[in-house]
VOKOLKE-262524 format. One record per residue: residue number from 1; x, y negated, z of N, C-alpha, C in turn. Coordinates in Angstrom, 2 decimals, padded with zeros to 5 digits. Each point is the difference from the previous one (the first is absolute). Layout:
! residues N
<pt drenke="NUM" n_c1="X" n_c2="Y" n_c3="Z" ca_c1="X" ca_c2="Y" ca_c3="Z" c_c1="X" c_c2="Y" c_c3="Z"/>
...
This chain:
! residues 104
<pt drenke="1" n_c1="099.21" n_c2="-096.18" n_c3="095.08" ca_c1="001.10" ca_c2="-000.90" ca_c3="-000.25" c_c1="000.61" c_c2="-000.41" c_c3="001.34"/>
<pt drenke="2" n_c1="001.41" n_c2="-000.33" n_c3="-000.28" ca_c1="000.64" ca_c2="-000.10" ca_c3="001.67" c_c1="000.19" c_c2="-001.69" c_c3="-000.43"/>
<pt drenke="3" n_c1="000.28" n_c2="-000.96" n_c3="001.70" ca_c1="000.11" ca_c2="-001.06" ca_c3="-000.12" c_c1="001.03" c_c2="-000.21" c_c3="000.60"/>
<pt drenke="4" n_c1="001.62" n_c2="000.35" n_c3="-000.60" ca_c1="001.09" ca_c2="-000.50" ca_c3="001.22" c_c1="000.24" c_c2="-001.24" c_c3="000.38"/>
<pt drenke="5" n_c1="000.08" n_c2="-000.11" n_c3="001.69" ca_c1="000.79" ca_c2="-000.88" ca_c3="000.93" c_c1="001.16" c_c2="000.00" c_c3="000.24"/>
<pt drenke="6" n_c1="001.19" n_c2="-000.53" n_c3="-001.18" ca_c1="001.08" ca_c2="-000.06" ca_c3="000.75" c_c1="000.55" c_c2="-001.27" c_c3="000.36"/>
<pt drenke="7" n_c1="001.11" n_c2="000.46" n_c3="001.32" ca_c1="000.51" ca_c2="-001.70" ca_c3="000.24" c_c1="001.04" c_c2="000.51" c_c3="001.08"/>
<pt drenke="8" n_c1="000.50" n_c2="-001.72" n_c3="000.26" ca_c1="000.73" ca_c2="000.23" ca_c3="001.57" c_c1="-001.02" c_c2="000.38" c_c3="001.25"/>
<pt drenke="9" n_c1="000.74" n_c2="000.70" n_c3="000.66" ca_c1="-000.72" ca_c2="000.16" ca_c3="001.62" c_c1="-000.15" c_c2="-001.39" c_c3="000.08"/>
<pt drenke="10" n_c1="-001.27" n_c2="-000.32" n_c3="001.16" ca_c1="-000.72" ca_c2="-001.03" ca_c3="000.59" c_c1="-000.27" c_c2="-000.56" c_c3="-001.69"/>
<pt drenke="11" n_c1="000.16" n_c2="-000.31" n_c3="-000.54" ca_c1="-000.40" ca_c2="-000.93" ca_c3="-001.19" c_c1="-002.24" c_c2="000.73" c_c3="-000.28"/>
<pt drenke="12" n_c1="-000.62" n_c2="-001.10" n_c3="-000.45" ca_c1="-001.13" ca_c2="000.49" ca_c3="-000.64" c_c1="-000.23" c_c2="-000.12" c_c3="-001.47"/>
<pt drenke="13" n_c1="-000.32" n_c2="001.20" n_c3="-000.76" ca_c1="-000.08" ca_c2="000.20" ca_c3="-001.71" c_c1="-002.04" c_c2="-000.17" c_c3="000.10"/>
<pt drenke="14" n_c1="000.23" n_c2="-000.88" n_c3="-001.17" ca_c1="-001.51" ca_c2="000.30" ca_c3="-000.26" c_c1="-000.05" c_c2="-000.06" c_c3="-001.34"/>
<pt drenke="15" n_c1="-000.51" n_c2="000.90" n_c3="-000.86" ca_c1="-000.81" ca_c2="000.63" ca_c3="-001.20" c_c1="-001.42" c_c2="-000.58" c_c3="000.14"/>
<pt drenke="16" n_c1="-000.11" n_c2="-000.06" n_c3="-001.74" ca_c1="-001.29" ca_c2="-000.33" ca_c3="-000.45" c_c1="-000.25" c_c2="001.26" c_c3="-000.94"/>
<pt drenke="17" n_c1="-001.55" n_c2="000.56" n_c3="000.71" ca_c1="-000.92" ca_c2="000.92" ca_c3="-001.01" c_c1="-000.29" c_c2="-000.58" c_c3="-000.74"/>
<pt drenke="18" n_c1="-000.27" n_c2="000.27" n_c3="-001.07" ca_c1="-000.77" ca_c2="-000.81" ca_c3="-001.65" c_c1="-000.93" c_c2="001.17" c_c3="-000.22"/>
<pt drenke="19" n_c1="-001.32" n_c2="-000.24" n_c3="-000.10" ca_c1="-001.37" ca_c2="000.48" ca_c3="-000.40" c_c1="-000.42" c_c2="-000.82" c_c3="-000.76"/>
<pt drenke="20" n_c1="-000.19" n_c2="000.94" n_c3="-001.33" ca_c1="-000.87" ca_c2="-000.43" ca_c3="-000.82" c_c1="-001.23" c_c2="000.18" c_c3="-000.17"/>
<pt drenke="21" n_c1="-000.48" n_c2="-000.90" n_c3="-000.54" ca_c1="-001.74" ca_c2="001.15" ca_c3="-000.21" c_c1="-000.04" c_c2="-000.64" c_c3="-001.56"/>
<pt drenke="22" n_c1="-000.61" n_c2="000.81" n_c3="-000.62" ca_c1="-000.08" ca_c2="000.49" ca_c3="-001.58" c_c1="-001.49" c_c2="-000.05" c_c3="-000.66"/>
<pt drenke="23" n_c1="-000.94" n_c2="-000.17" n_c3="001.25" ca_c1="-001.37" ca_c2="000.27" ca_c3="-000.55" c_c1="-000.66" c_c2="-001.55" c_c3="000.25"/>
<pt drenke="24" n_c1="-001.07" n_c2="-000.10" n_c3="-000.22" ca_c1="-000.56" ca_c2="-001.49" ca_c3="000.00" c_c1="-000.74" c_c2="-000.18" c_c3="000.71"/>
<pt drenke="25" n_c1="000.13" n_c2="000.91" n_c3="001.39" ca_c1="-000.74" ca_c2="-000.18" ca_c3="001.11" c_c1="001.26" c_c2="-000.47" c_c3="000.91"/>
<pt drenke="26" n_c1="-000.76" n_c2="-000.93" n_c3="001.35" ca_c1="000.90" ca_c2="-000.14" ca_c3="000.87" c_c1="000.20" c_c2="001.25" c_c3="000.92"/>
<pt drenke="27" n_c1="001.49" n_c2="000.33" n_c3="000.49" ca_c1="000.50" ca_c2="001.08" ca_c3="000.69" c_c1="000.37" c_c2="-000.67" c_c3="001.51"/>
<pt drenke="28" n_c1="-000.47" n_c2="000.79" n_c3="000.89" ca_c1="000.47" ca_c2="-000.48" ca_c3="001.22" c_c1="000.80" c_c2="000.96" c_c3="000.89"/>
<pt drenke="29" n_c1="001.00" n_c2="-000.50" n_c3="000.81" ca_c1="000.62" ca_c2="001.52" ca_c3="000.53" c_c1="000.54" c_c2="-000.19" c_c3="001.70"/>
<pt drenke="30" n_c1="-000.47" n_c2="000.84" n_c3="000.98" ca_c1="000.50" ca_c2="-000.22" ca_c3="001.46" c_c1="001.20" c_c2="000.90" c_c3="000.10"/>
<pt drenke="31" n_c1="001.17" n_c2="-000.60" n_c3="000.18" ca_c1="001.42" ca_c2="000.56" ca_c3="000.25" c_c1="-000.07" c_c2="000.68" c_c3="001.62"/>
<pt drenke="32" n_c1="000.53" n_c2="001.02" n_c3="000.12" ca_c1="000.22" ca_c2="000.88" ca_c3="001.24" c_c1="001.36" c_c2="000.66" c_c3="-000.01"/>
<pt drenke="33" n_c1="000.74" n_c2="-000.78" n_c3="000.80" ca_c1="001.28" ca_c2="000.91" ca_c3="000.37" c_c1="-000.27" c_c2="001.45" c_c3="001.17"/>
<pt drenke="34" n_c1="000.46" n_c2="000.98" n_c3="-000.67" ca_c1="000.45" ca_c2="001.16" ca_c3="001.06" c_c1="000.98" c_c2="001.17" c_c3="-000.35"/>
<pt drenke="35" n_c1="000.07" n_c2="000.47" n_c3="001.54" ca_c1="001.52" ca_c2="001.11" ca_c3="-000.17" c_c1="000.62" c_c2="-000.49" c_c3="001.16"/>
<pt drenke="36" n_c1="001.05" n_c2="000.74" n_c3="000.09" ca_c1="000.67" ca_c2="-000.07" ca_c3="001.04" c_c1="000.54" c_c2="-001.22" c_c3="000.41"/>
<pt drenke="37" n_c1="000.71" n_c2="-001.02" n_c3="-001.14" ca_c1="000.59" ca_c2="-001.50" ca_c3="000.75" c_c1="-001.13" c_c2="-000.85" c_c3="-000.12"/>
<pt drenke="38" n_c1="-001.41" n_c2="-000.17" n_c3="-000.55" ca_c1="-000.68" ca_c2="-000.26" ca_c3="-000.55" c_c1="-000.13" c_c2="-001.67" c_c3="001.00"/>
<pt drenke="39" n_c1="000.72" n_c2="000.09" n_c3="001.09" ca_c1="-000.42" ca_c2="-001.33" ca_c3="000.87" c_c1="001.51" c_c2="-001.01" c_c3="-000.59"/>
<pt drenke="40" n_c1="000.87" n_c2="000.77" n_c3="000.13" ca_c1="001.20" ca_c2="-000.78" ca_c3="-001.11" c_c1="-000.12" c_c2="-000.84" c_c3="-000.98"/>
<pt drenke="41" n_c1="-001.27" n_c2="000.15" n_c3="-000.67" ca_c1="-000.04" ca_c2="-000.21" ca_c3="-001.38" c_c1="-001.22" c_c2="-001.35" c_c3="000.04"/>
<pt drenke="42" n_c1="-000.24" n_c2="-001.13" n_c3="-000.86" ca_c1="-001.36" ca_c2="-000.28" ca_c3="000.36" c_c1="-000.52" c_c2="-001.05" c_c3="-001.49"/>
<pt drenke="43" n_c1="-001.15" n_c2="-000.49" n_c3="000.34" ca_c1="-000.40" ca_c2="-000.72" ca_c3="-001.02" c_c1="-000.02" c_c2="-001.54" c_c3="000.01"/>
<pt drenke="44" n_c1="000.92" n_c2="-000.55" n_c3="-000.22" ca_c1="-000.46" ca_c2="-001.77" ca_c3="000.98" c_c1="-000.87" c_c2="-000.74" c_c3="-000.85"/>
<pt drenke="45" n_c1="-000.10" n_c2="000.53" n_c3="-001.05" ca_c1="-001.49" ca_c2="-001.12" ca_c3="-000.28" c_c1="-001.68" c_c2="000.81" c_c3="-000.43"/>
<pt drenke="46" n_c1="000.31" n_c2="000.93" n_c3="001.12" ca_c1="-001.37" ca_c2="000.52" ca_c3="-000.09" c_c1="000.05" c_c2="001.21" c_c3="-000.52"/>
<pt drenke="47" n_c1="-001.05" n_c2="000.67" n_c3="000.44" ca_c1="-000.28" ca_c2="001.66" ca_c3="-000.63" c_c1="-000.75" c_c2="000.28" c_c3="-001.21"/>
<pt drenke="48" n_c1="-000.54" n_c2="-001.78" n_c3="-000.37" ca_c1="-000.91" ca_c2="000.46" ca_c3="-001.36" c_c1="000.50" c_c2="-000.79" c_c3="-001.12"/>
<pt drenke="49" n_c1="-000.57" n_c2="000.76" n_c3="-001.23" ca_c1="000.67" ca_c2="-000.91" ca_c3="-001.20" c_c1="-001.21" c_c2="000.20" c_c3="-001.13"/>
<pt drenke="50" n_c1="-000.30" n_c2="-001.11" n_c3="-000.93" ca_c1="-000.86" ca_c2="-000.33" ca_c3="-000.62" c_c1="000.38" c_c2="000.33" c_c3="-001.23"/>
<pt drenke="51" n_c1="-000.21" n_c2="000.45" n_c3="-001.07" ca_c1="000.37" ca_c2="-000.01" ca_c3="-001.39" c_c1="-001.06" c_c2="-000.44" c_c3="-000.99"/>
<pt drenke="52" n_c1="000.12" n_c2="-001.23" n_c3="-000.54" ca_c1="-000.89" ca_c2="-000.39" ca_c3="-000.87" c_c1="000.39" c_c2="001.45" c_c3="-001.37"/>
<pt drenke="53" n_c1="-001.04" n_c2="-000.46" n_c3="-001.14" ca_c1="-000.17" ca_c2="000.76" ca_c3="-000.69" c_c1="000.53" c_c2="-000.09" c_c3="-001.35"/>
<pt drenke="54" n_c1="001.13" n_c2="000.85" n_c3="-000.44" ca_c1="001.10" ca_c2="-000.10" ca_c3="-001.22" c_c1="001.22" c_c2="-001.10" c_c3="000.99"/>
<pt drenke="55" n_c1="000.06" n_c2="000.50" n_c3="001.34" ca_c1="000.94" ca_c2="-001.18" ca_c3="000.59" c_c1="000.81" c_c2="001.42" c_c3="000.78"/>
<pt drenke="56" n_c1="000.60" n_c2="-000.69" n_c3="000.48" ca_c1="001.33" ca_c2="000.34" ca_c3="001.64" c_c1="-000.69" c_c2="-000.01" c_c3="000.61"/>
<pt drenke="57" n_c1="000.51" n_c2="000.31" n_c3="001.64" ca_c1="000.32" ca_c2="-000.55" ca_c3="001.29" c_c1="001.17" c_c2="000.69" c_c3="000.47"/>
<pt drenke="58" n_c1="000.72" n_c2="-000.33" n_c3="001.01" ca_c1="001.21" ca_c2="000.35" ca_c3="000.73" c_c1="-000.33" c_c2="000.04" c_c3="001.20"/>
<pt drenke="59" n_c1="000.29" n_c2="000.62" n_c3="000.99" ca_c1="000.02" ca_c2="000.78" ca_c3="001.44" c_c1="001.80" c_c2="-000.19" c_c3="000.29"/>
<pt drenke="60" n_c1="000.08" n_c2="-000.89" n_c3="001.10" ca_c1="001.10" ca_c2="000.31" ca_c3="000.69" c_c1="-000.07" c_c2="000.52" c_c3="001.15"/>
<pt drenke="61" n_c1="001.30" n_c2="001.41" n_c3="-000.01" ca_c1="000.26" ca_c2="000.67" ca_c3="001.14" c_c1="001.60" c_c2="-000.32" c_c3="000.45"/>
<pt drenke="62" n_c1="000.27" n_c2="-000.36" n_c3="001.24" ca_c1="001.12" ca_c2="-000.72" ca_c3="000.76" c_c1="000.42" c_c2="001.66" c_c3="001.28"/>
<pt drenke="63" n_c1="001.46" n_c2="-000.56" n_c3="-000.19" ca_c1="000.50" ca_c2="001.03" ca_c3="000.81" c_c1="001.41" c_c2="-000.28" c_c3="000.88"/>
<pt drenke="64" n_c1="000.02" n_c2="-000.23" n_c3="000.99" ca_c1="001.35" ca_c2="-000.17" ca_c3="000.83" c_c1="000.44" c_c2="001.29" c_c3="000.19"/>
<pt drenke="65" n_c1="001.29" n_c2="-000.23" n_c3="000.22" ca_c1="001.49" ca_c2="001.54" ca_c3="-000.25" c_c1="-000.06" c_c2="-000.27" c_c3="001.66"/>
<pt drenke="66" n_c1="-000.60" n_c2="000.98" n_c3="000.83" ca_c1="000.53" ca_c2="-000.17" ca_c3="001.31" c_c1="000.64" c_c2="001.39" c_c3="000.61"/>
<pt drenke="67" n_c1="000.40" n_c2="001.06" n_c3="-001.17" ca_c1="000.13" ca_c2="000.89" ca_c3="000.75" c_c1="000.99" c_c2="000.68" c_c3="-001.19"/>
<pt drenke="68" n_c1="001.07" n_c2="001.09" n_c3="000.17" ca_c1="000.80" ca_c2="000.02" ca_c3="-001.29" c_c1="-000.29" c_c2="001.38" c_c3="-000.18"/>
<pt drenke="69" n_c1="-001.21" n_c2="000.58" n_c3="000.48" ca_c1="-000.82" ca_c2="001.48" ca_c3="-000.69" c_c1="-000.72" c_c2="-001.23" c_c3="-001.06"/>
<pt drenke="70" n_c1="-000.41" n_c2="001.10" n_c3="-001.16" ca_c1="-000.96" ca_c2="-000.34" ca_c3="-001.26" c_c1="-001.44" c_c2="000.11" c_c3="000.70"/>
<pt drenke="71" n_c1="-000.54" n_c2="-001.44" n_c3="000.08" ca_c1="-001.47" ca_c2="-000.03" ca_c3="000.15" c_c1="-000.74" c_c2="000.26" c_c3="-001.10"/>
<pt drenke="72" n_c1="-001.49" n_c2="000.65" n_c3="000.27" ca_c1="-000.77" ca_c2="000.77" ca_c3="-001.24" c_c1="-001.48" c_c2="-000.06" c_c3="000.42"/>
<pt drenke="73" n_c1="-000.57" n_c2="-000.53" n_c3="-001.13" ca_c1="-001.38" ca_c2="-000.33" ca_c3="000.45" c_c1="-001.09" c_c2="000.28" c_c3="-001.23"/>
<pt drenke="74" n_c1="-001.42" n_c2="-000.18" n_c3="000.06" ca_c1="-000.17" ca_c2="000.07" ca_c3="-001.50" c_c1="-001.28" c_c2="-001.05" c_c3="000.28"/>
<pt drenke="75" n_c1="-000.09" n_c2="-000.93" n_c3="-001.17" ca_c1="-001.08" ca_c2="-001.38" ca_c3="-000.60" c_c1="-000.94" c_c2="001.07" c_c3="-000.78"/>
<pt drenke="76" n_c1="-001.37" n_c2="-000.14" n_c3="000.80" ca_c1="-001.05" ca_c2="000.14" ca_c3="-001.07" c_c1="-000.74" c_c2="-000.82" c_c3="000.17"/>
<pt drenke="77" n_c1="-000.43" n_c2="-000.20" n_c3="-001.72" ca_c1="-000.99" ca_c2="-001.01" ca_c3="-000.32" c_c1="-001.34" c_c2="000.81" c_c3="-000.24"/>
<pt drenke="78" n_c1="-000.94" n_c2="-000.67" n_c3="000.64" ca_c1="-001.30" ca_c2="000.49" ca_c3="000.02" c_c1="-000.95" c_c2="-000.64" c_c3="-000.57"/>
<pt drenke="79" n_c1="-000.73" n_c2="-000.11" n_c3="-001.23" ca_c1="-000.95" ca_c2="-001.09" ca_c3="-000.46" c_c1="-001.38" c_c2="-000.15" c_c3="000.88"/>
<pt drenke="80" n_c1="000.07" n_c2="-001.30" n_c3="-000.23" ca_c1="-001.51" ca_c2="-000.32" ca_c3="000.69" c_c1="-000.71" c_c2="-000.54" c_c3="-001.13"/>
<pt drenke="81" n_c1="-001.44" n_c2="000.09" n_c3="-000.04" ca_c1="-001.05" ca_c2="-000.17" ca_c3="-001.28" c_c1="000.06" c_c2="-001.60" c_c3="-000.18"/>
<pt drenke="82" n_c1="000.60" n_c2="-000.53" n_c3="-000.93" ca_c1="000.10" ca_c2="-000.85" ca_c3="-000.71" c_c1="-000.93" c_c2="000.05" c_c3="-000.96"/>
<pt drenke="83" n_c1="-000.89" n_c2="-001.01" n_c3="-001.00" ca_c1="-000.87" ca_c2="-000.23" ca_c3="-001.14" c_c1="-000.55" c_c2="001.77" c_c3="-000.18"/>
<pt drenke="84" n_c1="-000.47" n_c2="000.52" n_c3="001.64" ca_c1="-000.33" ca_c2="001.09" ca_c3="-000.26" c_c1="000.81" c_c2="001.37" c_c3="-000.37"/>
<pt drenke="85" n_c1="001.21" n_c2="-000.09" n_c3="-000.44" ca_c1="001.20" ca_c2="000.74" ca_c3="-000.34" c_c1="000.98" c_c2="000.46" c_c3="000.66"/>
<pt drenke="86" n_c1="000.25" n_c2="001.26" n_c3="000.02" ca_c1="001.24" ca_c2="000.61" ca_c3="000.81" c_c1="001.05" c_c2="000.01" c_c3="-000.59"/>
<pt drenke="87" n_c1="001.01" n_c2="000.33" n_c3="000.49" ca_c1="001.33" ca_c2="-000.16" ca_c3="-000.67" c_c1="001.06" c_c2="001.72" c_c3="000.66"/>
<pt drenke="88" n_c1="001.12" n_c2="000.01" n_c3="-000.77" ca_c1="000.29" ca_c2="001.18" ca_c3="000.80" c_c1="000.81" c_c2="000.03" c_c3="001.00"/>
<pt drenke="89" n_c1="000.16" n_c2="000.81" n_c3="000.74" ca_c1="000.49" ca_c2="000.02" ca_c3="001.14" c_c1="001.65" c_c2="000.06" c_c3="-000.14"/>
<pt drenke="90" n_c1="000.66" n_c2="-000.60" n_c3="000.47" ca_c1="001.55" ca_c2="-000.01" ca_c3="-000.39" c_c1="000.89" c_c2="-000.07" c_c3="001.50"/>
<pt drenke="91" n_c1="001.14" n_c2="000.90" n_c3="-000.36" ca_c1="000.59" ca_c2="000.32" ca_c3="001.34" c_c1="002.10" c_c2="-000.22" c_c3="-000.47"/>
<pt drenke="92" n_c1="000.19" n_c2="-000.87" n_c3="000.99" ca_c1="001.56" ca_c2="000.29" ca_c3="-000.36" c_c1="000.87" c_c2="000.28" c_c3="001.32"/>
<pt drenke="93" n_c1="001.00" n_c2="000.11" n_c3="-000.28" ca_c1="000.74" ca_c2="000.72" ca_c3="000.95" c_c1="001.04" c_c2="-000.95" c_c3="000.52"/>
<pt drenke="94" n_c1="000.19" n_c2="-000.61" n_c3="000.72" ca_c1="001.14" ca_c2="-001.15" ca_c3="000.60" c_c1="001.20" c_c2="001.01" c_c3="000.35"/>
<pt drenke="95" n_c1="001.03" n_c2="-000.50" n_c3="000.11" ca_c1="001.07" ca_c2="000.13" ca_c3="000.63" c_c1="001.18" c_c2="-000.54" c_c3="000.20"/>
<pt drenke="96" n_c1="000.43" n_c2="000.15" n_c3="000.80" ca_c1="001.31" ca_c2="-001.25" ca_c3="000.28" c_c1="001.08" c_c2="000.90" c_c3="000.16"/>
<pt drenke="97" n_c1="001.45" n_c2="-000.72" n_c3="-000.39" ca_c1="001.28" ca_c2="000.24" ca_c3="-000.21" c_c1="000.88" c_c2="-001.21" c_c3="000.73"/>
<pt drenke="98" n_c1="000.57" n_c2="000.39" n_c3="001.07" ca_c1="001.49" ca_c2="-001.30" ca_c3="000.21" c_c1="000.89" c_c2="000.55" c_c3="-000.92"/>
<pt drenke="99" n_c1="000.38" n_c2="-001.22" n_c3="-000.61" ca_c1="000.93" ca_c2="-000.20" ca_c3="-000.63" c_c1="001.33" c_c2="-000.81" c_c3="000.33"/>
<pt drenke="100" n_c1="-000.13" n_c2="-000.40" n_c3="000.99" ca_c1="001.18" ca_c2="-000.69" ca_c3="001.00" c_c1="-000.74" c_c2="-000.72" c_c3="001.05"/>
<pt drenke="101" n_c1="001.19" n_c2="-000.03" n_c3="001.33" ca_c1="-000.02" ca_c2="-000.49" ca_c3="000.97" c_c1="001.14" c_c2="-001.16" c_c3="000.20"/>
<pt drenke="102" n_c1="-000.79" n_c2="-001.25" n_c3="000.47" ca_c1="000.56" ca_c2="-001.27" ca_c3="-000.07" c_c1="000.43" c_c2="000.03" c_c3="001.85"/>
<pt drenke="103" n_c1="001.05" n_c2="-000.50" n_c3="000.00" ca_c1="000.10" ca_c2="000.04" ca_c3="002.06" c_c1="-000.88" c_c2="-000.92" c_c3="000.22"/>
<pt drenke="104" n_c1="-000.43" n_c2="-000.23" n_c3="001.18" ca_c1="-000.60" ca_c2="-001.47" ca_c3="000.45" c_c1="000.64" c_c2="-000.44" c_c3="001.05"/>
């Protein structure tokens, strides 16, 4: 699945992942950005996310427009053993689009 960034140059877009977990164990997951802009891109409230069980959690990934090539990166989530339980491994694909330039 792709996660577009679009916006004005200099402006920052941030998206929220939504993970569910479905089973009645707790799921735990360490986020890893990589790829080529992969330092562009980041996590501001941390690389890990908790999912209680028959619940959510959300992962925000934040992105500033500093350059008017399409930045491209990819989020994988990696489970760590929670109530003993793995979870699967999930990978998405970032990318960013300017969509206008504001003067400054």
């Amino acid at each position: 699945s792709t996660i577009q960034f679009a916006g004005t140059l200099h402006t920052t877009v941030v998206k929220q992942v939504r993970l569910r977990n479905p089973s009645s164990n707790t799921l735990g997951y360490n986020a890893f950005l990589v790829g080529r802009d992969a330092d562009d891109f980041t996590l501001p409230k941390g690389n890990t996310v908790t999912i209680p069980p028959m619940k959510q959690g959300f992962l925000n990934v934040e992105f500033t427009i500093r350059f008017l090539h399409p930045a491209e990166a990819v989020l994988i989530l990696i489970s760590n053993k929670v109530d003993g339980i793995d979870g699967a491994t999930l990978a998405f694909s970032l990318k960013s689009e300017v969509k206008n330039i504001d003067p400054i």
